[in-house]
C-alpha distance (Angstrom), angle and dihedral (degrees) to the residues before:
residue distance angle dihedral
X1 . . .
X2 3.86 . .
X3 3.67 102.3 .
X4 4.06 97.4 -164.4
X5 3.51 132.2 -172.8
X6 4.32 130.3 162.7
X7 3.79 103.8 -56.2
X8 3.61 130.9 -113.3
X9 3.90 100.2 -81.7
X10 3.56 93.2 -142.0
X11 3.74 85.3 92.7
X12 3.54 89.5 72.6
X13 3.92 100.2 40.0
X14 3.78 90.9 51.1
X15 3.70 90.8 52.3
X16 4.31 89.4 76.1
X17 3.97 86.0 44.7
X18 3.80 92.8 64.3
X19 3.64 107.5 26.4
X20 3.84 93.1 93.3
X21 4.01 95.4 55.0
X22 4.41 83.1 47.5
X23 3.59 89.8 45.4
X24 4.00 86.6 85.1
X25 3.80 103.0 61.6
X26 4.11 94.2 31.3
X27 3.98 136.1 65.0
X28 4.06 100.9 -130.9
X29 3.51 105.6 -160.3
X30 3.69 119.2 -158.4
X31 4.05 110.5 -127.8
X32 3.80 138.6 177.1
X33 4.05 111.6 -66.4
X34 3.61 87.6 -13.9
X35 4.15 118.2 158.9
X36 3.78 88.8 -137.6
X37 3.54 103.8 81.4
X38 4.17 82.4 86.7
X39 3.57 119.5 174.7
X40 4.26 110.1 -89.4
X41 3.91 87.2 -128.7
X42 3.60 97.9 65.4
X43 3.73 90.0 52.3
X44 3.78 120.6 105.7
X45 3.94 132.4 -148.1
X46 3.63 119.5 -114.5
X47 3.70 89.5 -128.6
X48 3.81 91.9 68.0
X49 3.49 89.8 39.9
X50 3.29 141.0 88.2
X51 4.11 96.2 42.5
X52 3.64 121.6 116.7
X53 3.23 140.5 24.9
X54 3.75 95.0 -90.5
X55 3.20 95.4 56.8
X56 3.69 89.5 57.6
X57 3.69 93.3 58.2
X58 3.86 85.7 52.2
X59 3.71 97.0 50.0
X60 4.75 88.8 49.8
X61 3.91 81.2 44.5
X62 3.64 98.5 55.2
X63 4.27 87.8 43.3
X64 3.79 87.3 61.2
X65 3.84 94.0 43.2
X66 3.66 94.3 53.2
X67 4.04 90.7 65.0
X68 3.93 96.9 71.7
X69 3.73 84.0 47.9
X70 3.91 110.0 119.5
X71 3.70 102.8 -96.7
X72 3.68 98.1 45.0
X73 3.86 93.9 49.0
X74 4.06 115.9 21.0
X75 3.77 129.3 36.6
X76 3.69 102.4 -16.0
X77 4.07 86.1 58.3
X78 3.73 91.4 39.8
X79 3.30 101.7 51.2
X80 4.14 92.7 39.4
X81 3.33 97.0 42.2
X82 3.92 117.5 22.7
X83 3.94 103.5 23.4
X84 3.88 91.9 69.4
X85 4.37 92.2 60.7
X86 3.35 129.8 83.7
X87 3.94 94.7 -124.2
X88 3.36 91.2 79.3
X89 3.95 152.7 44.4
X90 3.77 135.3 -156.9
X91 4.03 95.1 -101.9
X92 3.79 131.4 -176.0
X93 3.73 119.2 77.5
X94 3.98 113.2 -28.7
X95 3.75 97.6 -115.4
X96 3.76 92.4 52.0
X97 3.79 116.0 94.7
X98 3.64 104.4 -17.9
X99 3.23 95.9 171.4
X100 3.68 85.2 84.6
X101 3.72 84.3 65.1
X102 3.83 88.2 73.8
X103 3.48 110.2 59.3
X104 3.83 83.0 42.5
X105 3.93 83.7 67.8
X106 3.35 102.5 22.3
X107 3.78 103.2 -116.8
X108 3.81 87.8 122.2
X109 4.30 114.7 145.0
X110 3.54 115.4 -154.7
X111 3.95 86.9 -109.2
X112 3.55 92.1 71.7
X113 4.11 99.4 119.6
X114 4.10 100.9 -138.3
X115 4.25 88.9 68.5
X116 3.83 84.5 55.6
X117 3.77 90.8 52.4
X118 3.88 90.7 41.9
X119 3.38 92.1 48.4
X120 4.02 90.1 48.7
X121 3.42 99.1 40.5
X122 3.89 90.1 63.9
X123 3.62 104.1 40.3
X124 4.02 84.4 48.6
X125 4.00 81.6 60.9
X126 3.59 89.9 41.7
X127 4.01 85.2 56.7
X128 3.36 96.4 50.3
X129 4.17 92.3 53.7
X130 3.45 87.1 40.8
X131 3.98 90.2 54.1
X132 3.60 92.0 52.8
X133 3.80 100.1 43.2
X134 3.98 89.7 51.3
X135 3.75 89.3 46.6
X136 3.59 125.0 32.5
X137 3.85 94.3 57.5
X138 3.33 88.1 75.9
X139 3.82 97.1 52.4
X140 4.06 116.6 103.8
X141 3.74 89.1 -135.9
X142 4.04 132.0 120.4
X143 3.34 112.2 -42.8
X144 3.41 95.9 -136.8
X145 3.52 97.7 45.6
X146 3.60 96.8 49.4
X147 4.55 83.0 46.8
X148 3.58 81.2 59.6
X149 3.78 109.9 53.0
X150 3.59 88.2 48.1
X151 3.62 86.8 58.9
X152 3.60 99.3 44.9
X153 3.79 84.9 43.0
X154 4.16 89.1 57.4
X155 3.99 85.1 51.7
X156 3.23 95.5 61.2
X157 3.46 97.1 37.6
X158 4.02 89.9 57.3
X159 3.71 88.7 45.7
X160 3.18 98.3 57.6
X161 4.03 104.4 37.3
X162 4.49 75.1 48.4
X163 3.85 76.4 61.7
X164 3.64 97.3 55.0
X165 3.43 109.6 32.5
X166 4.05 92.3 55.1
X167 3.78 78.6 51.2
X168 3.12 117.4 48.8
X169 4.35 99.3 1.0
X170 4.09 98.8 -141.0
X171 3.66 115.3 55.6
X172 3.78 125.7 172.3
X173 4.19 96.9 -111.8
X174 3.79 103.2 -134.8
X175 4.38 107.3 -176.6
X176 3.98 92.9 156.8
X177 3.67 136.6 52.5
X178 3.48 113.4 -107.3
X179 3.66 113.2 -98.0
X180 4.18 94.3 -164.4
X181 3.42 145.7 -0.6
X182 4.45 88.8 -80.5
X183 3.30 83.5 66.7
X184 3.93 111.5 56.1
X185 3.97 90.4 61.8
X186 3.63 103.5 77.3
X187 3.75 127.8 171.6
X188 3.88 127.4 -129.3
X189 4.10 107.4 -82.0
X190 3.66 112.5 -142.8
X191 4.04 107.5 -97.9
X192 4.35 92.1 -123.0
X193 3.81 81.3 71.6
X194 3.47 104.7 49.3
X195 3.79 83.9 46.5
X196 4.03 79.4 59.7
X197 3.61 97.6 54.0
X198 3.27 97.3 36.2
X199 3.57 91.6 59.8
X200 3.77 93.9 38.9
X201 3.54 93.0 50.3
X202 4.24 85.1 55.0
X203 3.65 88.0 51.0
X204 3.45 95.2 56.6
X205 3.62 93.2 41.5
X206 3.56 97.8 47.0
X207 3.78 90.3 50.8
X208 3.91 92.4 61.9
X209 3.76 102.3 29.4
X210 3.95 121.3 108.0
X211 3.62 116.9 -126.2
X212 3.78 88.0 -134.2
X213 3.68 141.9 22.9
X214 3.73 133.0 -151.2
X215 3.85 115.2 -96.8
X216 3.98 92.4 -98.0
X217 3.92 92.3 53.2
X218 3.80 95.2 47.1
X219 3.75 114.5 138.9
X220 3.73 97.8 41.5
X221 3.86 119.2 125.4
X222 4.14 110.2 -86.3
X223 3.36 133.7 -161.6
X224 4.09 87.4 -95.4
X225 3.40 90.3 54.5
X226 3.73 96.3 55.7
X227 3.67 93.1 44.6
X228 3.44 94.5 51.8
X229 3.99 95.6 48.8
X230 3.84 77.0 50.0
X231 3.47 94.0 62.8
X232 4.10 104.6 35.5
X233 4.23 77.6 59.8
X234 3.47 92.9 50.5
X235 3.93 82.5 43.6
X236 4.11 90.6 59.8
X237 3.96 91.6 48.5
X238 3.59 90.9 49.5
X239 4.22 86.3 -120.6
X240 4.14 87.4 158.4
X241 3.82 92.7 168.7
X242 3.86 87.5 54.0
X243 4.06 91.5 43.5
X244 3.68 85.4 56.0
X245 4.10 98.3 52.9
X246 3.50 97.8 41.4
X247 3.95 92.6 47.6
X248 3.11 97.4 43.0
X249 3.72 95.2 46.9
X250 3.56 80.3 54.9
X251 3.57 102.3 52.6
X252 3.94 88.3 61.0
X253 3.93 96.8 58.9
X254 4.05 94.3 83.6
X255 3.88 102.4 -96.1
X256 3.42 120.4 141.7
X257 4.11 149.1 175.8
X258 4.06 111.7 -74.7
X259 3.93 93.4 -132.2
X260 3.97 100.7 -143.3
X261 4.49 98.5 61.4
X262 3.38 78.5 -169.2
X263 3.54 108.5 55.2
X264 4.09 85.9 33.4
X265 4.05 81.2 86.8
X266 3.65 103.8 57.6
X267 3.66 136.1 101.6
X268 3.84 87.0 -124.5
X269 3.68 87.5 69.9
X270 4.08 112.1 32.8
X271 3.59 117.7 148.5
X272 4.59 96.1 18.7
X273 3.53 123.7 143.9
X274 3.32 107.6 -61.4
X275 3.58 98.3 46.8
X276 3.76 114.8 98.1
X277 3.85 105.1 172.3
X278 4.01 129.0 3.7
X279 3.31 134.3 -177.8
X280 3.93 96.8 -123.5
X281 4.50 116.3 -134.6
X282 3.50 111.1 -179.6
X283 3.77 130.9 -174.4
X284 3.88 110.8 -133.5
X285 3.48 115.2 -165.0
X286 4.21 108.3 -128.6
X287 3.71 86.7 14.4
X288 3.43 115.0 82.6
X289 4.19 94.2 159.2
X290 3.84 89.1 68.2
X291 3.16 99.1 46.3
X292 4.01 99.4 42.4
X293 3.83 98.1 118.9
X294 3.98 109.9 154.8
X295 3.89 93.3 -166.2
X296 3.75 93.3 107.0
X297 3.52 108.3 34.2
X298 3.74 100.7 45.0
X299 4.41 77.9 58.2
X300 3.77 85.3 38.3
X301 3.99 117.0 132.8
X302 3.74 94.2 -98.6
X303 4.29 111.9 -119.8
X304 3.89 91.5 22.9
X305 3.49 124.4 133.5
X306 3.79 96.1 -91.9
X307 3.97 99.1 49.5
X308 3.62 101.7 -100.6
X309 4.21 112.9 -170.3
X310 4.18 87.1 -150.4
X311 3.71 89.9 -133.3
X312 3.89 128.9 167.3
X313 3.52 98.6 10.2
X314 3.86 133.8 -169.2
X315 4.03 114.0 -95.3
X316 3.67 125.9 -134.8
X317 3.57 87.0 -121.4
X318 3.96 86.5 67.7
X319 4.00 89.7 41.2
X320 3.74 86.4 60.9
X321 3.78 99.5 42.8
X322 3.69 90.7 78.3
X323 3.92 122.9 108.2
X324 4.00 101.9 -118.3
X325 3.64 110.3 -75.4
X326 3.76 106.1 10.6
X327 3.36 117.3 160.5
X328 3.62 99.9 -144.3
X329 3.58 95.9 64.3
X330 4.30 88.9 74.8
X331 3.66 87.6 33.7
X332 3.83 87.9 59.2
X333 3.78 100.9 30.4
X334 3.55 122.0 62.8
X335 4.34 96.1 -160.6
X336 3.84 119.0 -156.8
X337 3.85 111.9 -104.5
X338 3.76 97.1 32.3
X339 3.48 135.2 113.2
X340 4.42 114.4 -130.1
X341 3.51 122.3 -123.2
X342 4.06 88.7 -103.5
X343 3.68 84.1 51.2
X344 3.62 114.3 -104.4
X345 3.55 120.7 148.1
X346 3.93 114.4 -130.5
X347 3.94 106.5 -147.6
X348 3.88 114.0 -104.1
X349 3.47 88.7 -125.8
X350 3.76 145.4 46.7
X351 4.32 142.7 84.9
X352 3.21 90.8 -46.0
X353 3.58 144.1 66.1
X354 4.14 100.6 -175.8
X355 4.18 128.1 22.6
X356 4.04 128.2 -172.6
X357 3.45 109.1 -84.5
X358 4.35 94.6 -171.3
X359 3.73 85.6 58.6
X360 4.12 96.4 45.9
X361 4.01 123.3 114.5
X362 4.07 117.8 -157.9
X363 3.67 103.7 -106.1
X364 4.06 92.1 -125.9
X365 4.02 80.0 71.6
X366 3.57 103.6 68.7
X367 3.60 119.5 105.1
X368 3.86 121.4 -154.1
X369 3.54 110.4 -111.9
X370 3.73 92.7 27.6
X371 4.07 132.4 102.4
X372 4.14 105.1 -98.0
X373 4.13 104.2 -86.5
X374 3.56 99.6 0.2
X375 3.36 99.3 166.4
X376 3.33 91.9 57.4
X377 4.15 114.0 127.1
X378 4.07 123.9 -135.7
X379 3.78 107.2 -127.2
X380 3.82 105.4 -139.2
X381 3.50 107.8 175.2
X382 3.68 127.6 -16.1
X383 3.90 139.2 172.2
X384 3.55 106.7 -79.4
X385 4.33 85.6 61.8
X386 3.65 85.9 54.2
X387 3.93 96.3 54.7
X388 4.02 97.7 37.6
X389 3.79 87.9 49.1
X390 3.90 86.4 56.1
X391 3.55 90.0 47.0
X392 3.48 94.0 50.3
X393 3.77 96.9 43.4
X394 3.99 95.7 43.0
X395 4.00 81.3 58.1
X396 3.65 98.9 51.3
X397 3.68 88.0 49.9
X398 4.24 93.9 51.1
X399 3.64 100.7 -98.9
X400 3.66 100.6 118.9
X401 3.33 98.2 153.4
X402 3.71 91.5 54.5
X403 3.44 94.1 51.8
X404 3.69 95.2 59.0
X405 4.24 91.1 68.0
X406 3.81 93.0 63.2
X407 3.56 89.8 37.7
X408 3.86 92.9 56.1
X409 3.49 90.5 52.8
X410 3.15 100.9 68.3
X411 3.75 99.5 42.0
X412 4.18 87.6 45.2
X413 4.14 79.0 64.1
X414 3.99 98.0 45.9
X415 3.61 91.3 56.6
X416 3.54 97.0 40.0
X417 4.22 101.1 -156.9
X418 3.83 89.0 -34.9
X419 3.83 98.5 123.2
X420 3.86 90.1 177.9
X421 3.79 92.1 77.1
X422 3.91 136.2 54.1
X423 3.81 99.9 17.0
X424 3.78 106.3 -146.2
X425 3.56 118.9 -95.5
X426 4.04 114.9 -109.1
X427 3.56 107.3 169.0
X428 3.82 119.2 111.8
X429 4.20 93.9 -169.8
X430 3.30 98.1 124.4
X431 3.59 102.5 -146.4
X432 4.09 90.4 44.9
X433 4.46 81.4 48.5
X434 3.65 87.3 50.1
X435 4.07 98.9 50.6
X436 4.37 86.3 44.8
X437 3.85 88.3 48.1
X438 3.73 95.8 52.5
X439 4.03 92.3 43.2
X440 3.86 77.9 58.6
X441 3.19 97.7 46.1
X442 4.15 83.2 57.6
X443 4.00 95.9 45.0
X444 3.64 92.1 45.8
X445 3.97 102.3 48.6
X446 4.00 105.0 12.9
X447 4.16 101.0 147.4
X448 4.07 97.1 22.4
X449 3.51 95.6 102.4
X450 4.21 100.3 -100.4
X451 3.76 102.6 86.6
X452 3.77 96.2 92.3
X453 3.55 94.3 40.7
X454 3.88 94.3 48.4
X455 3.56 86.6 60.9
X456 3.95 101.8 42.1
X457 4.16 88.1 51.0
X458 4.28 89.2 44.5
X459 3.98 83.3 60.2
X460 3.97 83.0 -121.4
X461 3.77 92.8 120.4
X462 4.36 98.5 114.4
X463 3.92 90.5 36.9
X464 4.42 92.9 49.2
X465 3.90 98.6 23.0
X466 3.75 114.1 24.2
X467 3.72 99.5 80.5
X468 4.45 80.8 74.0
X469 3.95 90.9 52.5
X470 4.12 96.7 -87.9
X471 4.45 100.6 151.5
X472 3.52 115.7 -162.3
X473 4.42 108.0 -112.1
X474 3.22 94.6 39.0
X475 4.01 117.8 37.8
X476 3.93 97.4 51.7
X477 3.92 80.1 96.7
X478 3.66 139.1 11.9
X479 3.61 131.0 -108.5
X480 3.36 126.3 -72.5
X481 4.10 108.9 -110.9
X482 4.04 115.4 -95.1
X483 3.62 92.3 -149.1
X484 4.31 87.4 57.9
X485 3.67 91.0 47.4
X486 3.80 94.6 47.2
X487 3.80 96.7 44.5
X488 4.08 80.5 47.2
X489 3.77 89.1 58.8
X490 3.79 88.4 -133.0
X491 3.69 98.3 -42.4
X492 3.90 90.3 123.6
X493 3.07 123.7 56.9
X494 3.95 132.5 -156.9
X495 3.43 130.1 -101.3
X496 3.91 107.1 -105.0
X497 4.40 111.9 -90.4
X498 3.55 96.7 31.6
């Protein structure tokens, strides 16, 4: 089992070290608050990079610190991949950021700036795994050591072209550093083969990953975490034998439900049991450029004590989704009026009735000088996925009664010894086990970024989604940024409607 605790924060100091010698083969865009407008002098030159084994370790770090960078974890993500769902709203005041507003009814144009800094903010992790697979082979170093990079390199990689493809469905599939100018302008790759390499870069990965890391090297990609990605891919594809090996494989490594899905969100308890791979924010004290991740306080209760902007908030339409008296629906919605668990009181009045609870900090945590919650981690996948996608698999395939163990699981959690509420789920119909797994699906992981997906890859998208504008053939992804295809010179194309 993954054993995780706040990781070592040289993964965000080294980020600044290396940024200069990355600068080549990525577009860095400079963005609110963000930690990557680093001073030119700490920048090194690729030419006296790339050398020893240190600078190895630098290079990984910097991969890792580049996902709580702006576009990988505030409004780029938000709008991209939460605005589009029915779990949530735009939020804050309603003159602020209406472009949120459009991918909420689908009248986005590709020209709409937060698909550019999606689209960015994943290639620039792309860069950085590239980087290190081009480079650290060559390194006389440990052998192991150098084995693993690559591996957490091919992670990342696969996360973030998982990212894109769900997006946007054809991606240009860049595994090499461009060795002249013919080979920046790459053309759209059908999506089947990013599937391919993002499932053979998990293979490889998983094959050399540890299942655990000591306490200074928490927060690194594991075995579990590579399996797991393994799976939700197989998941989109509809693979159900493959769901089923690498979940269940999975399920025998030692993880296990956190038993408070409350609590499971808090700083107090980053990296437990159930987690399997976080995106690790860290507040360090004097340093306020490492630990500038914007995931909380963008989500922030807007008018609290730390500064909240009270964006992407939950909608009543998820508030009412719930099965009478589930527990996760005030564990995931923080409601106007009410006090929080830890014992803040939300003001009675303001934009917005509801705010996102899984993203919330205490407000005795903020540090002056400091983005609100800070510290707060980005839950990327985590046991209860692992489970409901074997449920949901083992259903497709016929085993119904199967199905229902996982299933159960999860639910036993929710209600946490309170037999009064959410019955368990006996019936082996598949189609009736299919419709209770998905509403799961929903409870479970409303405002983590997978609802609107979810729905898109259970062909659902007209029945859920087309009462805000979404038309089938053209809204299963989003369009392709302008500002790519112009810079391309016409070598992307568009997806078709937009």
């Amino acid at each position: 089992m993954d054993k995780k605790m706040n990781n070592n924060k040289k993964i965000f100091m080294h980020k600044a070290f290396i940024l200069g010698l990355i600068a080549s083969a990525i577009s860095v865009q400079s963005c609110k608050k963000s930690f990557l407008n680093i001073d030119p002098a700490q920048n090194t030159a690729a030419t006296q990079f790339f050398k020893t084994q240190d600078d190895a370790t630098k290079a990984v770090n910097a991969m890792y610190a580049n996902l709580h960078e702006w576009n990988n974890i505030a409004f780029a993500p938000i709008a991209v991949e939460s605005m589009g769902s029915d779990d949530v709203e735009k939020g804050s005041s309603a003159s602020d950021a209406t472009f949120f507003n459009n991918y909420h009814n689908f009248t986005v144009t590709a020209d709409e700036g937060q698909l550019g800094g999606f689209y960015k903010g994943q290639y620039q992790n792309i860069n950085f795994a590239n980087q290190i697979l081009t480079n650290v082979p060559g390194i006389s170093m440990d052998e192991t050591l150098k084995n693993r990079y690559l591996a957490e390199a091919k992670f990342i990689r696969a996360y973030s072209y998982f990212r894109l493809v769900r997006a946007f469905g054809d991606v240009p599939l860049r595994l090499t550093l461009p060795k002249n100018a013919t080979d920046y302008n790459l053309p759209r790759t059908s999506k089947d083969q990013v599937w391919a390499q993002i499932e053979k870069d998990l293979t490889e990965a998983a094959a050399v990953l540890p299942q655990t890391y000591s306490s200074v090297d928490v927060g690194r990609a594991t075995k579990g975490a590579a399996l797991t990605l393994h799976a939700k891919a197989a998941l989109y594809q509809k693979k159900w034998a493959d769901v089923v090996n690498y979940t269940n494989q999975v399920m025998g490594m030692g993880y296990s439900l956190f038993p408070n899905y409350e609590q499971m969100f808090r700083t107090t308890h980053k990296n437990n049991q159930e987690s399997i791979f976080e995106i690790q924010n860290q507040l360090i004290p004097n340093n306020p450029a490492a630990s500038n991740s914007q995931y909380s306080q963008v989500q922030g209760v807007r008018g609290s004590v730390g500064g909240g902007w009270g964006f992407n908030v939950p909608s009543q339409n998820l508030a009412d989704s719930y099965e009478a008296g589930d527990p996760r629906r005030d564990a995931t919605i923080i409601f106007r009026g009410e006090t929080t668990p830890e014992g803040d009181a939300i003001p009675a009045q303001g934009d917005n009735p509801m705010y996102n609870q899984k993203s919330y900090v205490p407000f005795n945590l903020y540090v002056s000088g400091f983005n609100e919650g800070a510290q707060q981690n980005k839950i990327v996948l985590r046991y209860a996925d692992v489970l409901l996608m074997n449920a949901e698999a083992n259903n497709e395939l016929g085993n119904s009664a199967q199905a229902l163990i996982p299933l159960e699981q999860v639910r036993a959690r929710a209600r946490a010894g309170n037999n009064a509420i959410l019955p368990p789920v006996t019936t082996t119909n598949q189609s009736d086990l299919r419709a209770a797994i998905y509403k799961e699906r929903r409870s479970e992981f409303a405002m983590e970024f997978d609802r609107y997906f979810d729905v898109i890859r259970q062909g659902r998208g007209t029945e859920v989604f087309g009462v805000r504008g979404w038309k089938a053939g053209k809204n299963e992804v989003w369009p392709i940024p302008q500002t790519e295809i112009d810079i391309s010179g016409g070598t992307l194309t568009q997806n078709p409607g937009y």
